[in-house]
PDB file with one MODEL, atoms N, CA, C and O in Angstrom:
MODEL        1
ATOM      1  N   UNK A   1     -56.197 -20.696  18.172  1.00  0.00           N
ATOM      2  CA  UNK A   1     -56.878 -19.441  18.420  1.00  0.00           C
ATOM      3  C   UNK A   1     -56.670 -18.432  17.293  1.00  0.00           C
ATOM      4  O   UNK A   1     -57.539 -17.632  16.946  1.00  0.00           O
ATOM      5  N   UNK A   2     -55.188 -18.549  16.628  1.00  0.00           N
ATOM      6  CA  UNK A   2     -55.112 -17.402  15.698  1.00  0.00           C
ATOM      7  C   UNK A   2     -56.374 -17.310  14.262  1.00  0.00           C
ATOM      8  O   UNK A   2     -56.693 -18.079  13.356  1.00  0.00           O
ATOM      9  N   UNK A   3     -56.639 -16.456  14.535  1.00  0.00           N
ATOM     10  CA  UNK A   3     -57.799 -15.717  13.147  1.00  0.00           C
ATOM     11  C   UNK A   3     -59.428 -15.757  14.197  1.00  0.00           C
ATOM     12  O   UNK A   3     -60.469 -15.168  13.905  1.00  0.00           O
ATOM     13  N   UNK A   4     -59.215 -16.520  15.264  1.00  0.00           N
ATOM     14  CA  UNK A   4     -60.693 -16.002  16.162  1.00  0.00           C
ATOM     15  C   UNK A   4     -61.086 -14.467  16.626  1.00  0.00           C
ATOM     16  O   UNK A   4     -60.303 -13.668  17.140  1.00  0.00           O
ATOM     17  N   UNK A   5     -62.255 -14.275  16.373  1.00  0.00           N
ATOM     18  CA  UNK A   5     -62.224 -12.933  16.649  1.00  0.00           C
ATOM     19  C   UNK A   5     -62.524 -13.141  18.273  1.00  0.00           C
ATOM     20  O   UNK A   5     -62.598 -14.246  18.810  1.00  0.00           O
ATOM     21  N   UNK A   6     -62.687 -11.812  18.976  1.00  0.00           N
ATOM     22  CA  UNK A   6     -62.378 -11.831  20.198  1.00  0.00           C
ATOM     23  C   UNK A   6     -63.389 -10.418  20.783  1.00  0.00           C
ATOM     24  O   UNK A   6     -63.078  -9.288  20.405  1.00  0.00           O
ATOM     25  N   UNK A   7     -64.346 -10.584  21.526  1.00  0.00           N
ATOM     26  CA  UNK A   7     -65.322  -9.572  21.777  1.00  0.00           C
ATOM     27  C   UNK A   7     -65.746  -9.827  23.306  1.00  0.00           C
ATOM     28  O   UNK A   7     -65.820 -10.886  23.929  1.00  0.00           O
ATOM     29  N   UNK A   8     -66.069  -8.147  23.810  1.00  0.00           N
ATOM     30  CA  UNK A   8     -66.279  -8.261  25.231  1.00  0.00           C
ATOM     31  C   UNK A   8     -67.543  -9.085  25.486  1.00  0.00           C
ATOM     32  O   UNK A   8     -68.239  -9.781  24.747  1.00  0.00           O
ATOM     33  N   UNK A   9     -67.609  -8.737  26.915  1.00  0.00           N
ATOM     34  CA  UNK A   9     -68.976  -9.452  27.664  1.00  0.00           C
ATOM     35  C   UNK A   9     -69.737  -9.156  27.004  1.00  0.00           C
ATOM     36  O   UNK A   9     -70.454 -10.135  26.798  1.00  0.00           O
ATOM     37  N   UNK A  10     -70.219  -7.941  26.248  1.00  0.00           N
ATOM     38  CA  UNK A  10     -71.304  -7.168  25.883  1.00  0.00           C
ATOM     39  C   UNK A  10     -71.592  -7.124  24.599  1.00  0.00           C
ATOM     40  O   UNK A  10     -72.653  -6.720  24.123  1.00  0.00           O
ATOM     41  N   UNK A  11     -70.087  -7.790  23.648  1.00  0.00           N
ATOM     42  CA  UNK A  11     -70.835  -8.112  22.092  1.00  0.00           C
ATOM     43  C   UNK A  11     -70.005  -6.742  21.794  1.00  0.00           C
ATOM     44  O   UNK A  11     -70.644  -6.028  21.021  1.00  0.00           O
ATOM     45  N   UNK A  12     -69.019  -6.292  22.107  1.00  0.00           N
ATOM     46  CA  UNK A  12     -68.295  -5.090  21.155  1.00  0.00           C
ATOM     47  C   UNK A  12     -67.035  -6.091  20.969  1.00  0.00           C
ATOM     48  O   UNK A  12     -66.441  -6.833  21.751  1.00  0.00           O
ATOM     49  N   UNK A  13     -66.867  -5.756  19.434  1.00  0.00           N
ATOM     50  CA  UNK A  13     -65.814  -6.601  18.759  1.00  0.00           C
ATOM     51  C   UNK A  13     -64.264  -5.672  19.182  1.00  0.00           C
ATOM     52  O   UNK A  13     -64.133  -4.448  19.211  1.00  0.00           O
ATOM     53  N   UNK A  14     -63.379  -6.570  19.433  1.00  0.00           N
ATOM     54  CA  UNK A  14     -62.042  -5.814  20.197  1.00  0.00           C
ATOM     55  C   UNK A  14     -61.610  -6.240  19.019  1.00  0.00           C
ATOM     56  O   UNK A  14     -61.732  -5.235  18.318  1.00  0.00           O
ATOM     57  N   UNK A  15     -61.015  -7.415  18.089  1.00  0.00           N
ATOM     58  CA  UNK A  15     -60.137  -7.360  17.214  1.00  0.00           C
ATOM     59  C   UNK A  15     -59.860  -8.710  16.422  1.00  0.00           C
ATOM     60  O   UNK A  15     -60.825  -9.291  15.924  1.00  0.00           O
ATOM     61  N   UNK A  16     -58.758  -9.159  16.304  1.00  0.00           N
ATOM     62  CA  UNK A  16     -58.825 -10.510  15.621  1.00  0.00           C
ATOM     63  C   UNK A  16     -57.352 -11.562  16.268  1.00  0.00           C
ATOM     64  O   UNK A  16     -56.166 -11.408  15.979  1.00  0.00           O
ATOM     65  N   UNK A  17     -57.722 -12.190  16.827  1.00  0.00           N
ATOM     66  CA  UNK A  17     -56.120 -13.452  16.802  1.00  0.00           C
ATOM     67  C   UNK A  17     -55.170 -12.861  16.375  1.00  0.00           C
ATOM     68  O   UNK A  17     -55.648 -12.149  15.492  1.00  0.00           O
ATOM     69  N   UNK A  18     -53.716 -12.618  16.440  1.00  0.00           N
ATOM     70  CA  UNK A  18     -53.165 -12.919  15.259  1.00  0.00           C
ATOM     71  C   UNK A  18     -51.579 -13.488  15.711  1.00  0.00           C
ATOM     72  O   UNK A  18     -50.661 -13.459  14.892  1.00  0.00           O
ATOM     73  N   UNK A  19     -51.434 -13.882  16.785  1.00  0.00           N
ATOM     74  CA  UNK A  19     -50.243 -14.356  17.535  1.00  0.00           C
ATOM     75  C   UNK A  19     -51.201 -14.745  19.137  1.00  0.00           C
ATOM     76  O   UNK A  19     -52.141 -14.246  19.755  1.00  0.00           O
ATOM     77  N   UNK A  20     -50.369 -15.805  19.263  1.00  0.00           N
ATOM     78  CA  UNK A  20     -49.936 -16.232  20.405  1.00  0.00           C
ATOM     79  C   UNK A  20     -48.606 -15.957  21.069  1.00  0.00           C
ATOM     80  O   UNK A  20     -47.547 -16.245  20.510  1.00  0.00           O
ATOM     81  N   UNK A  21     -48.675 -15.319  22.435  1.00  0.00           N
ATOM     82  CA  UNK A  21     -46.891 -15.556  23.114  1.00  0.00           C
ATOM     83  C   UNK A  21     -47.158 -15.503  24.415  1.00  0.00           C
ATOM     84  O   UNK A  21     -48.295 -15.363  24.865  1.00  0.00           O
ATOM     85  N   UNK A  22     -46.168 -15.607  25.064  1.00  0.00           N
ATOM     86  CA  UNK A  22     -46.321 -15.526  26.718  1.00  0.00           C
ATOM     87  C   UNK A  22     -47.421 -15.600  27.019  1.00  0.00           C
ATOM     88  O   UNK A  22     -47.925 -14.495  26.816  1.00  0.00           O
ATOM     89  N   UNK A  23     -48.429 -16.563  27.561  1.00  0.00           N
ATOM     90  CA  UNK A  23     -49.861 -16.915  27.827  1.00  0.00           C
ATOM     91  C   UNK A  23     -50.446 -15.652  27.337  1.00  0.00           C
ATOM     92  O   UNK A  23     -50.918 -14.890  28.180  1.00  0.00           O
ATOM     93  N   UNK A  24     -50.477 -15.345  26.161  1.00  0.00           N
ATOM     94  CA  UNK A  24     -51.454 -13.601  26.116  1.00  0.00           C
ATOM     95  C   UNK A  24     -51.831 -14.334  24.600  1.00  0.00           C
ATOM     96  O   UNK A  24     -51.144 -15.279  24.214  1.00  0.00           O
ATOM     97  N   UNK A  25     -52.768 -13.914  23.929  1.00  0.00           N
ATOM     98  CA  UNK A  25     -52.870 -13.375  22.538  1.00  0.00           C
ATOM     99  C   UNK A  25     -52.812 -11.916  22.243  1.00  0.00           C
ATOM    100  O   UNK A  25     -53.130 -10.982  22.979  1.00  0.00           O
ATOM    101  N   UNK A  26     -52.262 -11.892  20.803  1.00  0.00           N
ATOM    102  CA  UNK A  26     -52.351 -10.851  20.811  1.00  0.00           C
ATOM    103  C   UNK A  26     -53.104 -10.555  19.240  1.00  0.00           C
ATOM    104  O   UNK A  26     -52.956 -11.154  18.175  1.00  0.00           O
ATOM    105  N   UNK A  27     -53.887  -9.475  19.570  1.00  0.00           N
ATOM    106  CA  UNK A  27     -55.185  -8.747  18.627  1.00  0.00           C
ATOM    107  C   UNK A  27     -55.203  -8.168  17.920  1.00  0.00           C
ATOM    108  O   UNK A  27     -55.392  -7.042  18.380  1.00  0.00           O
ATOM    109  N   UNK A  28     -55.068  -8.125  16.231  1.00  0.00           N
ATOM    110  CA  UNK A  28     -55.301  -6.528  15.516  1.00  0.00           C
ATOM    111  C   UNK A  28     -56.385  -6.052  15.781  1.00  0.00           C
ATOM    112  O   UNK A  28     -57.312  -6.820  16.041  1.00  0.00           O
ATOM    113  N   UNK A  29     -56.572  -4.706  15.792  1.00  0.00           N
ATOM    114  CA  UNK A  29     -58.325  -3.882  16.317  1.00  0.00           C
ATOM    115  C   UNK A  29     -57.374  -2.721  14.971  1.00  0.00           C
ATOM    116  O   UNK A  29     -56.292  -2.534  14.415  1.00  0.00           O
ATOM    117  N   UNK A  30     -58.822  -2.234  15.079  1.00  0.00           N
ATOM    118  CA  UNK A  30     -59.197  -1.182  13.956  1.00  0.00           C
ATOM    119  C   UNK A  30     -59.394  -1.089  12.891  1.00  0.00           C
ATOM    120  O   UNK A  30     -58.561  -1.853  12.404  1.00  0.00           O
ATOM    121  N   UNK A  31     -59.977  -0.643  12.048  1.00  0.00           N
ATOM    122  CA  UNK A  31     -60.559  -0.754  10.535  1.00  0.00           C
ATOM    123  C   UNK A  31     -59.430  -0.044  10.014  1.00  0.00           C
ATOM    124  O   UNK A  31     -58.516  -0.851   9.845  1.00  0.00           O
ATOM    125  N   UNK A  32     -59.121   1.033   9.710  1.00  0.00           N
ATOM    126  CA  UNK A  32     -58.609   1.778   9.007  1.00  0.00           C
ATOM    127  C   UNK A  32     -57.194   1.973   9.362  1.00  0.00           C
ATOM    128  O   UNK A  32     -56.398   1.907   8.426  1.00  0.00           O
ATOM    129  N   UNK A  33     -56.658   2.238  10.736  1.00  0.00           N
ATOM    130  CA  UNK A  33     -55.798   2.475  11.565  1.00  0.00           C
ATOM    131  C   UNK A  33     -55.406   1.427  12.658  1.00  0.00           C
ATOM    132  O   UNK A  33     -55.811   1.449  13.820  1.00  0.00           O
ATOM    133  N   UNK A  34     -54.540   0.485  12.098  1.00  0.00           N
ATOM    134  CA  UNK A  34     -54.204  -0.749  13.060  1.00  0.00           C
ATOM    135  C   UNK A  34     -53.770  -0.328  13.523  1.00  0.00           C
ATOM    136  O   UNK A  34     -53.278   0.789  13.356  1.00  0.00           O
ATOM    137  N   UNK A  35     -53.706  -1.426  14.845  1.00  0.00           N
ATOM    138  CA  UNK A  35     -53.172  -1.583  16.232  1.00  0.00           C
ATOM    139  C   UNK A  35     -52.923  -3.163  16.695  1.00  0.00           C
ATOM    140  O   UNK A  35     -53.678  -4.071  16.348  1.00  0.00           O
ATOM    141  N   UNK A  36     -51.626  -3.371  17.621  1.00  0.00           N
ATOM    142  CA  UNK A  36     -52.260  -4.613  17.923  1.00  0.00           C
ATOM    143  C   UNK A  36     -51.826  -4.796  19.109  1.00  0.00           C
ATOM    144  O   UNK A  36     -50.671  -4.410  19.290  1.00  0.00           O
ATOM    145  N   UNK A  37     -52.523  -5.399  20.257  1.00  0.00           N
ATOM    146  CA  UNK A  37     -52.961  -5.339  21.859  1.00  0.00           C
ATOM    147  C   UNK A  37     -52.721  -6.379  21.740  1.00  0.00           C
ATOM    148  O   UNK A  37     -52.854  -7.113  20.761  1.00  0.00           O
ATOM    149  N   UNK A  38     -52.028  -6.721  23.526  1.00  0.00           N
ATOM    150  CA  UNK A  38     -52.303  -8.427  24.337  1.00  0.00           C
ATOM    151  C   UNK A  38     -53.218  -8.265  25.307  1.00  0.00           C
ATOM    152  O   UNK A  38     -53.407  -7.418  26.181  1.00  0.00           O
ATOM    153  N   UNK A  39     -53.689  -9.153  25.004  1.00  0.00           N
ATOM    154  CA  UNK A  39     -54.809  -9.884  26.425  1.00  0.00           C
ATOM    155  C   UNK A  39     -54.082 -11.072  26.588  1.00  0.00           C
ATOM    156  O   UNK A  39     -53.687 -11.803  25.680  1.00  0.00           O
ATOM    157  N   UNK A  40     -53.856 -11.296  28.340  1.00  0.00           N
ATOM    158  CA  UNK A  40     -53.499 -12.586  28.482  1.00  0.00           C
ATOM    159  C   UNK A  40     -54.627 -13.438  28.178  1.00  0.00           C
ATOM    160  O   UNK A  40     -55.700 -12.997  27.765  1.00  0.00           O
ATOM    161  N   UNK A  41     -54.269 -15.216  28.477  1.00  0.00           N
ATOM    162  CA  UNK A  41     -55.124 -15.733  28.105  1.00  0.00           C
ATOM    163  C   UNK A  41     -56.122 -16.079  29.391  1.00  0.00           C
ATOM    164  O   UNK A  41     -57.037 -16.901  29.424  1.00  0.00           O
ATOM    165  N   UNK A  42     -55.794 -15.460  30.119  1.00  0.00           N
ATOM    166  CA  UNK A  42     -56.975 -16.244  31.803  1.00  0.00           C
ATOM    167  C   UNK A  42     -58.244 -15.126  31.769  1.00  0.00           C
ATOM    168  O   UNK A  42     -59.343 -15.456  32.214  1.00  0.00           O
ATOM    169  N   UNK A  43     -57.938 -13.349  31.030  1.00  0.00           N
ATOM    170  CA  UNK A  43     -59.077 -13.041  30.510  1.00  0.00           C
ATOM    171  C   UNK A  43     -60.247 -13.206  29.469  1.00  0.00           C
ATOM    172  O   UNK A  43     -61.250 -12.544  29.203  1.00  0.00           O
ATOM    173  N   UNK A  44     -59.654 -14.442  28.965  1.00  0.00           N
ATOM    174  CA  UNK A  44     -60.414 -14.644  27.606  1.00  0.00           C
ATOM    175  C   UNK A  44     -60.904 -15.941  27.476  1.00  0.00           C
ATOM    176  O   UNK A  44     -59.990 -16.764  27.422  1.00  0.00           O
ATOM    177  N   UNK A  45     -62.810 -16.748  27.360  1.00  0.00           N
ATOM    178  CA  UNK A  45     -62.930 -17.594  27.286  1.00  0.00           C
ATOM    179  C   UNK A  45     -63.803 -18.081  25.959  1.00  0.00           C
ATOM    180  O   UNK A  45     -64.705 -17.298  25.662  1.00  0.00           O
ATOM    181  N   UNK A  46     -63.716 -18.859  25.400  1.00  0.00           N
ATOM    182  CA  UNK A  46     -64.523 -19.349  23.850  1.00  0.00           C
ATOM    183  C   UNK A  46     -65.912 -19.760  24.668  1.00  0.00           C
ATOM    184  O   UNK A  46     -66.250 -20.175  25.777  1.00  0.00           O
ATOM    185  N   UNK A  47     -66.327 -19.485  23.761  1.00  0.00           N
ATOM    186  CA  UNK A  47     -68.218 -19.615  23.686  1.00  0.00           C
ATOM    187  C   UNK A  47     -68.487 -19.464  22.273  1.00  0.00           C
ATOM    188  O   UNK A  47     -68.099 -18.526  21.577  1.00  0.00           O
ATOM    189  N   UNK A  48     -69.222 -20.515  21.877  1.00  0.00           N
ATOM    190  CA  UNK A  48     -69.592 -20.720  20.440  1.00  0.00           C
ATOM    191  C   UNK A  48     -68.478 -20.157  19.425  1.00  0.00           C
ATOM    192  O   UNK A  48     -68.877 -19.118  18.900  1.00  0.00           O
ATOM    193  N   UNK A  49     -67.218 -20.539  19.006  1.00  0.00           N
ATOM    194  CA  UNK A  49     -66.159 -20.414  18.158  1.00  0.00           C
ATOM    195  C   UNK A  49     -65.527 -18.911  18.523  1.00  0.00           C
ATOM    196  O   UNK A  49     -64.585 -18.635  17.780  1.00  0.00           O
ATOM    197  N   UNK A  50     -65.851 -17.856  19.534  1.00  0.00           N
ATOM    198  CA  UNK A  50     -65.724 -16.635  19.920  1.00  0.00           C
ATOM    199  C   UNK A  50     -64.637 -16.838  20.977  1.00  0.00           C
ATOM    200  O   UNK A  50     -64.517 -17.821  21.709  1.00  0.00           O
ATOM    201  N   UNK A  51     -63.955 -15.875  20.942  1.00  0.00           N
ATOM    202  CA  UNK A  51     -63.239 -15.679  22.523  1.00  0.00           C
ATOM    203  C   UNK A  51     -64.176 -14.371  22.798  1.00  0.00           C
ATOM    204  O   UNK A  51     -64.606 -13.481  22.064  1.00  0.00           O
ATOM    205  N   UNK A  52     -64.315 -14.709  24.430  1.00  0.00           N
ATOM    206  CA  UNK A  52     -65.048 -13.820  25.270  1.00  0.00           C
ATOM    207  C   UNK A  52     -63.880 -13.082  25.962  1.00  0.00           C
ATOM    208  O   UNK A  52     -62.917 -13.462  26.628  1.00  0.00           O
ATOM    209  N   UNK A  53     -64.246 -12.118  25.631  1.00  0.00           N
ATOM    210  CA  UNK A  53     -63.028 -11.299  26.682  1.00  0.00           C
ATOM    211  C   UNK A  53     -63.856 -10.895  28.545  1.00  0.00           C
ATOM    212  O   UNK A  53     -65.080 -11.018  28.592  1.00  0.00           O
ATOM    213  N   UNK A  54     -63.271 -10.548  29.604  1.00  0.00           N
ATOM    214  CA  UNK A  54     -63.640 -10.227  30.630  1.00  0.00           C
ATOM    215  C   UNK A  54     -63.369  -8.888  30.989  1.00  0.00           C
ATOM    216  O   UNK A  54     -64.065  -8.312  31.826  1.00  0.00           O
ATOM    217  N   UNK A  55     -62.345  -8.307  30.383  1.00  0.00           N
ATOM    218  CA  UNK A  55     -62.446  -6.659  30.429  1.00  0.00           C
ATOM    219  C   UNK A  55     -63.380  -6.133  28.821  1.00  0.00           C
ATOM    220  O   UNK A  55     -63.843  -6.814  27.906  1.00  0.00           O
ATOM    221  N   UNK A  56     -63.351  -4.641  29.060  1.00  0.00           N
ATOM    222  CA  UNK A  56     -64.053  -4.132  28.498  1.00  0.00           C
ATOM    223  C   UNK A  56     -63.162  -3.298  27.600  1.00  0.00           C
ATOM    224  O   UNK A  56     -62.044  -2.982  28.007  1.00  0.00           O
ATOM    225  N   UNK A  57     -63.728  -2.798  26.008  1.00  0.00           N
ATOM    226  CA  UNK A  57     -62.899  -2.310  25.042  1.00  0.00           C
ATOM    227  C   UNK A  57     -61.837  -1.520  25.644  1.00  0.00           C
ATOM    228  O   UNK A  57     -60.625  -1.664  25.486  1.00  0.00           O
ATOM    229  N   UNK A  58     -62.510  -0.585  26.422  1.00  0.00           N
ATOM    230  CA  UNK A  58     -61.273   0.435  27.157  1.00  0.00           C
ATOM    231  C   UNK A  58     -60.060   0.237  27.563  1.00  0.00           C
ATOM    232  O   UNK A  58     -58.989   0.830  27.434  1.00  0.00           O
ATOM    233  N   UNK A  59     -60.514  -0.947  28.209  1.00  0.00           N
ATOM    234  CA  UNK A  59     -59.350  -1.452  29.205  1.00  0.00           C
ATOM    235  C   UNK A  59     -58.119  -2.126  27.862  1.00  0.00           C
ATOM    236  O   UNK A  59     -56.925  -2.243  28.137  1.00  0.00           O
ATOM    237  N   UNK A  60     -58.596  -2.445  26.676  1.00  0.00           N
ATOM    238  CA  UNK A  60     -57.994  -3.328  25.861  1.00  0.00           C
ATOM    239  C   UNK A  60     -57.198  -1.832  25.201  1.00  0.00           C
ATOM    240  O   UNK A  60     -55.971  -1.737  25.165  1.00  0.00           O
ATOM    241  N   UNK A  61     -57.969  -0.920  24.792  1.00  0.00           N
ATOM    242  CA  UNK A  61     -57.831   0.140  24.188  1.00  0.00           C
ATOM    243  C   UNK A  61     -56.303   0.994  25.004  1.00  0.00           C
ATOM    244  O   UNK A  61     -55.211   1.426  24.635  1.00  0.00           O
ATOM    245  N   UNK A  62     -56.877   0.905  25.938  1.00  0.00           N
ATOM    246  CA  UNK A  62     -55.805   1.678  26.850  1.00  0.00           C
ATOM    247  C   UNK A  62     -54.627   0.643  27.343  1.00  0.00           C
ATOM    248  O   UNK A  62     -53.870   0.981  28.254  1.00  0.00           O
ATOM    249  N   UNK A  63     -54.516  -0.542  26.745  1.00  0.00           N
ATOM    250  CA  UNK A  63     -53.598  -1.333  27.069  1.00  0.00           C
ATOM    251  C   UNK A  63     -52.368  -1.053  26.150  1.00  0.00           C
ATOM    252  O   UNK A  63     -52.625  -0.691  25.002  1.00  0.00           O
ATOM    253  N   UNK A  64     -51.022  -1.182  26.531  1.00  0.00           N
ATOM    254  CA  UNK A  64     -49.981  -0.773  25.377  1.00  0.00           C
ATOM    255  C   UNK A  64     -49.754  -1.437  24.580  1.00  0.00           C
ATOM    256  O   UNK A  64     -49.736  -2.650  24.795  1.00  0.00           O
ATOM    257  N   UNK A  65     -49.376  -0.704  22.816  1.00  0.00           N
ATOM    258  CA  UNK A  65     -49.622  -1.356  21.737  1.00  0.00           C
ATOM    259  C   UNK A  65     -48.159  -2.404  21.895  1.00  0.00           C
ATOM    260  O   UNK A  65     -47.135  -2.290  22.570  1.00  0.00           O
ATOM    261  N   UNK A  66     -48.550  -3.238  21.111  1.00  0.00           N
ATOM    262  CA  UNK A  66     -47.340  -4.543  21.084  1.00  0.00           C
ATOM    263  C   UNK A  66     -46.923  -4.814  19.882  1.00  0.00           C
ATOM    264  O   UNK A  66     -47.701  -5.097  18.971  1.00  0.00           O
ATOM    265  N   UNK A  67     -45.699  -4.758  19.756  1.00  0.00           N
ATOM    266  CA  UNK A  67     -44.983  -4.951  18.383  1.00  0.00           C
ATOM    267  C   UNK A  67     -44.415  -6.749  18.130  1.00  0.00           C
ATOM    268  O   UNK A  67     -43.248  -6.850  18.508  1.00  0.00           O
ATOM    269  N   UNK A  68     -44.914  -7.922  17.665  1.00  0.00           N
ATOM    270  CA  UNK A  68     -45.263  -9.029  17.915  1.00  0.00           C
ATOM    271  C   UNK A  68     -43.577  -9.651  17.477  1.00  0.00           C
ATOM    272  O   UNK A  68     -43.418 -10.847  17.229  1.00  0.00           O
ATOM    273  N   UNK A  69     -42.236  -8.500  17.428  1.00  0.00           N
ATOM    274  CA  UNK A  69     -41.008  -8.935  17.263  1.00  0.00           C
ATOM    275  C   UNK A  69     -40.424  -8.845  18.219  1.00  0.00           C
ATOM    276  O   UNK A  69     -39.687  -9.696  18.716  1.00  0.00           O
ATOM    277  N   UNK A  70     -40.858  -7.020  18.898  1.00  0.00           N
ATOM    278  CA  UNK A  70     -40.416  -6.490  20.122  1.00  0.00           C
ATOM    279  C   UNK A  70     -40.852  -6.851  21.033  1.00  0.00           C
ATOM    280  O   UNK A  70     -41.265  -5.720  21.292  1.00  0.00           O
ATOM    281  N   UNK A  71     -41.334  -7.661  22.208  1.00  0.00           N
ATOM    282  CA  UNK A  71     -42.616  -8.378  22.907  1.00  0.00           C
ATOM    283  C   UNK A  71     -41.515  -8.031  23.948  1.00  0.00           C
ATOM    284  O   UNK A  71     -40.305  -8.237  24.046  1.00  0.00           O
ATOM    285  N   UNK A  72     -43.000  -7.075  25.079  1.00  0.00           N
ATOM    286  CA  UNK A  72     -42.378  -7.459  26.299  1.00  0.00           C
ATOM    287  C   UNK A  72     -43.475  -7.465  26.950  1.00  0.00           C
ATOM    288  O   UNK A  72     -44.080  -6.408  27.126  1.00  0.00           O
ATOM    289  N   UNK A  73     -44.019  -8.851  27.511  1.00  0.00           N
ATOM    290  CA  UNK A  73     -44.735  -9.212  28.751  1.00  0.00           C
ATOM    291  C   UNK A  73     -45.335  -8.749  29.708  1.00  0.00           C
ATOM    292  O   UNK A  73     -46.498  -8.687  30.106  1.00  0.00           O
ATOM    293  N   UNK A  74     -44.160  -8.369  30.080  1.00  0.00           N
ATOM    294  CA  UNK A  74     -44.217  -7.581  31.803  1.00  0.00           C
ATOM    295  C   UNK A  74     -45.363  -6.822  31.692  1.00  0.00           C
ATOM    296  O   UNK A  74     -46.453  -7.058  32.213  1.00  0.00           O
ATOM    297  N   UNK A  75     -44.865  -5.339  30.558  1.00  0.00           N
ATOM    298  CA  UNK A  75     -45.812  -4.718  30.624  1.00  0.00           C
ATOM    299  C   UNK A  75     -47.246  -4.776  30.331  1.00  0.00           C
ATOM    300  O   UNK A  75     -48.076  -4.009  30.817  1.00  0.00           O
ATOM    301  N   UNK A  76     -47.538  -5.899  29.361  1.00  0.00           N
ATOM    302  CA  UNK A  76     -48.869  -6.135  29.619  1.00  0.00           C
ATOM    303  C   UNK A  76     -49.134  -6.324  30.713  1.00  0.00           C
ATOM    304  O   UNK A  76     -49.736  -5.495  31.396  1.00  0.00           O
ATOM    305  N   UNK A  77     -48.810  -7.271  31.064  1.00  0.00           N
ATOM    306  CA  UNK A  77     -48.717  -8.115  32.911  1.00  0.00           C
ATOM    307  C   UNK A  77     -49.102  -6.700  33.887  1.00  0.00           C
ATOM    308  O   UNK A  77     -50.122  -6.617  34.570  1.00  0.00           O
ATOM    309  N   UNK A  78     -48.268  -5.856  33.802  1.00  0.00           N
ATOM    310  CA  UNK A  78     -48.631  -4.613  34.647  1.00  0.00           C
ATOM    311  C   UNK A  78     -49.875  -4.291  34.456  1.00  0.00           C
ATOM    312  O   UNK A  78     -50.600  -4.249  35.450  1.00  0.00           O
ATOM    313  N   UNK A  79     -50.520  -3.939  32.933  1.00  0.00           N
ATOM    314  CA  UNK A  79     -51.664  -3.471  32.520  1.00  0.00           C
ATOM    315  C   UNK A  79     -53.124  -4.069  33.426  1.00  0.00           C
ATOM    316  O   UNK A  79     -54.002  -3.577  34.134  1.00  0.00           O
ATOM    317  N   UNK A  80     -52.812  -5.182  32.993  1.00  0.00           N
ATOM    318  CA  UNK A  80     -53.818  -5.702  33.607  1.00  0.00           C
ATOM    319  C   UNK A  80     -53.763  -6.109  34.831  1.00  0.00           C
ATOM    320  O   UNK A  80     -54.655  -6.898  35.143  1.00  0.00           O
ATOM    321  N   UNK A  81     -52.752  -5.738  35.908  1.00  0.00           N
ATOM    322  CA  UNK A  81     -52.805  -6.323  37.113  1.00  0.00           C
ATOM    323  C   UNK A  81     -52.654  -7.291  37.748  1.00  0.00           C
ATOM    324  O   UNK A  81     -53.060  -7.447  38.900  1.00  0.00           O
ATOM    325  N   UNK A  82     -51.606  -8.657  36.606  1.00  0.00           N
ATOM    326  CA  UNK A  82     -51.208  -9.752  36.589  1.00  0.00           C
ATOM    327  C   UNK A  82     -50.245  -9.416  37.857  1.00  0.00           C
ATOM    328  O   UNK A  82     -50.464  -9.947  38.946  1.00  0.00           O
ATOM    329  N   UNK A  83     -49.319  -8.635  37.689  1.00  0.00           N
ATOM    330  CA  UNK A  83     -47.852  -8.381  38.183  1.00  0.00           C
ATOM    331  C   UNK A  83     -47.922  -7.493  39.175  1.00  0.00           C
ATOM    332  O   UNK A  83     -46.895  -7.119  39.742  1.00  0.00           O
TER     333      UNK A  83
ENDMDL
END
């Protein structure tokens, strides 16, 4: 999966691969001003070399940023309503 880009239902680009951990990937987003987000992986399905995401930018946007040394799970898990 790492270097796939990753875009909602609707064709807005959220970000790029760039780790795998705890069933999530996790995403750089932003041009100018990185960031980098987890989506687990049960929201996200490939269609033509793409991951499809099932939430929407917001929800990714407003998810807490993840530091891919410091990793803690849970709280994604909370974010999205896994936990």
């Amino acid at each position: 999966m790492q270097g796939q880009d990753v875009v909602t239902s609707d064709d807005q680009k959220l970000g790029t691969v760039i780790a795998e951990r705890d069933d999530c990937v996790v995403i750089e987003t932003g041009h100018v001003f990185k960031s980098k987000h987890a989506i687990p992986k049960s929201f996200l399905h490939e269609h033509d070399g793409v991951l499809r995401a099932t939430v929407t930018k917001d929800v990714v946007d407003d998810s807490p940023k993840v530091d891919i040394e410091n990793w803690d799970g849970e709280i994604v898990r909370l974010h999205y309503g896994i936990d």
